[in-house]
KOLVOGU-572773 format. One record per atom (N, C-alpha, C): x, y, z. Coordinates in pm, whole numbers, padded with zeros to 5 digits, always signed. Layout:
residues N
XYZ/...
END
This chain:
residues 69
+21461+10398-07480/+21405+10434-07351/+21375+10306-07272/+21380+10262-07111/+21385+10212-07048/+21242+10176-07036/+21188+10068-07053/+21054+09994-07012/+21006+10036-06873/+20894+10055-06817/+20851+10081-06664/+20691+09970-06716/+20706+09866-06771/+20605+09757-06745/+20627+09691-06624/+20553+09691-06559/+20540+09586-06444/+20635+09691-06308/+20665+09787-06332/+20738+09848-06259/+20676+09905-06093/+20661+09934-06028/+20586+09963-05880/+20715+10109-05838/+20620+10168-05890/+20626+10371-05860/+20600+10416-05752/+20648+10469-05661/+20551+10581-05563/+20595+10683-05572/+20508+10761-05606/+20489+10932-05678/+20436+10996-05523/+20523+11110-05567/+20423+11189-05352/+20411+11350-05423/+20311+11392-05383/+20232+11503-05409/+20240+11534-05279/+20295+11699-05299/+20325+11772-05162/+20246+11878-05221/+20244+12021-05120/+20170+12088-05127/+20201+12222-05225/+20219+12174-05299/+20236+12240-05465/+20101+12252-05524/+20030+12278-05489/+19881+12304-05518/+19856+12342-05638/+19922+12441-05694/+19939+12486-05879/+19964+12394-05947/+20050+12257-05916/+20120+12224-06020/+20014+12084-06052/+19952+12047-05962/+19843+11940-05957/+19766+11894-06106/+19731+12014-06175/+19654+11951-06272/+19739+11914-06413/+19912+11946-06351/+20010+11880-06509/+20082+11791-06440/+20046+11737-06309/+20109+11652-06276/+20025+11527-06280/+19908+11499-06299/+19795+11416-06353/+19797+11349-06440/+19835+11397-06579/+19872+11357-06645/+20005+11265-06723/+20062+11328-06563/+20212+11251-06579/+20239+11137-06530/+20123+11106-06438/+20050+10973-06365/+20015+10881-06447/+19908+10945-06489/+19829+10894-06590/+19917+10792-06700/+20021+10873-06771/+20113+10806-06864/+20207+10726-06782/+20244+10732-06701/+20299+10627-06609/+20232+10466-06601/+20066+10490-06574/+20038+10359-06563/+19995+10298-06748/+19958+10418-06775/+19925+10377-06975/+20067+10302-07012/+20170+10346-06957/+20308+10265-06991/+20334+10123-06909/+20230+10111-06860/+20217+10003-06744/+20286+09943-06648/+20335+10093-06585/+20373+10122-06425/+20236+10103-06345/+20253+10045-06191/+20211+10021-06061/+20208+10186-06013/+20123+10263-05962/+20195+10386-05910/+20105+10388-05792/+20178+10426-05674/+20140+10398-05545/+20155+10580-05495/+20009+10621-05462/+20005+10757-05398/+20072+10769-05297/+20169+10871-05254/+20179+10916-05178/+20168+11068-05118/+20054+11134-05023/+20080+11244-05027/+20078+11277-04887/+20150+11420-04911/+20156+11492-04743/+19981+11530-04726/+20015+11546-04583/+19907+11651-04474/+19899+11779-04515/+19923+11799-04612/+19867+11939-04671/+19862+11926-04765/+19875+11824-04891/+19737+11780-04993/+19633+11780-04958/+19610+11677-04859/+19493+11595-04811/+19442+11711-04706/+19488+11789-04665/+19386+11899-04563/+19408+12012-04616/+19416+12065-04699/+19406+12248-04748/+19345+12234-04862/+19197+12327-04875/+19170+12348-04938/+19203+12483-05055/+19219+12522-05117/+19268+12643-05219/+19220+12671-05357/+19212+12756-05433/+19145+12824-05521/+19162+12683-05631/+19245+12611-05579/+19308+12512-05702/+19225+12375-05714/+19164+12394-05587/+19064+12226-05543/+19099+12167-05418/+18962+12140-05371/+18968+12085-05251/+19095+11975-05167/+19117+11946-05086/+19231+11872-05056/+19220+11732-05068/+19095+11696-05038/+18994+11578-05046/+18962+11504-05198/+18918+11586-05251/+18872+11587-05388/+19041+11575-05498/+19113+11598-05456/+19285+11594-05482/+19309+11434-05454/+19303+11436-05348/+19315+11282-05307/+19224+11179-05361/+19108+11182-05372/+19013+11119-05415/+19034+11050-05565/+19084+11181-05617/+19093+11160-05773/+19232+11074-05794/+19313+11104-05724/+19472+11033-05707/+19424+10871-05717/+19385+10825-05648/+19301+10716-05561/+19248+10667-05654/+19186+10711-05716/+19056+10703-05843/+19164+10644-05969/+19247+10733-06000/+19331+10712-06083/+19460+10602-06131/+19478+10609-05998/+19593+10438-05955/+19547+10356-05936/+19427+10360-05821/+19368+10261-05774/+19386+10220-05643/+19471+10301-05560/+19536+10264-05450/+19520+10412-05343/+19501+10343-05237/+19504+10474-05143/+19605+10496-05061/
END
């Protein structure tokens, strides 16, 4: 398998609102493999809220998680 050390990712989260909490984890192992991963998300992450979590609180944690806004 192909190394992603030192690698610089940008991952974009669209408004798939369900799929958010197994896609976290797929982040997550991205930088544990020690990938760079640079958020990117649409205007309807970041503004719709839904049964799934706030749009804000989505972003926040993204942010939280990479390190990058």
């Amino acid at each position: 398998m192909m190394s992603i050390k030192g690698k610089r990712i940008g991952f974009g989260l669209t408004g798939s609102h369900c799929t958010y909490d197994a896609v976290f984890p797929q982040i997550e192992a991205l930088i544990n493999n020690g990938a760079e991963v640079r958020p990117v998300v649409t205007h309807t992450v970041k503004s719709t809220d839904t049964r799934f979590g706030e749009g804000e609180e989505w972003v926040r944690r993204i942010e939280e998680l990479t390190g990058f806004k």
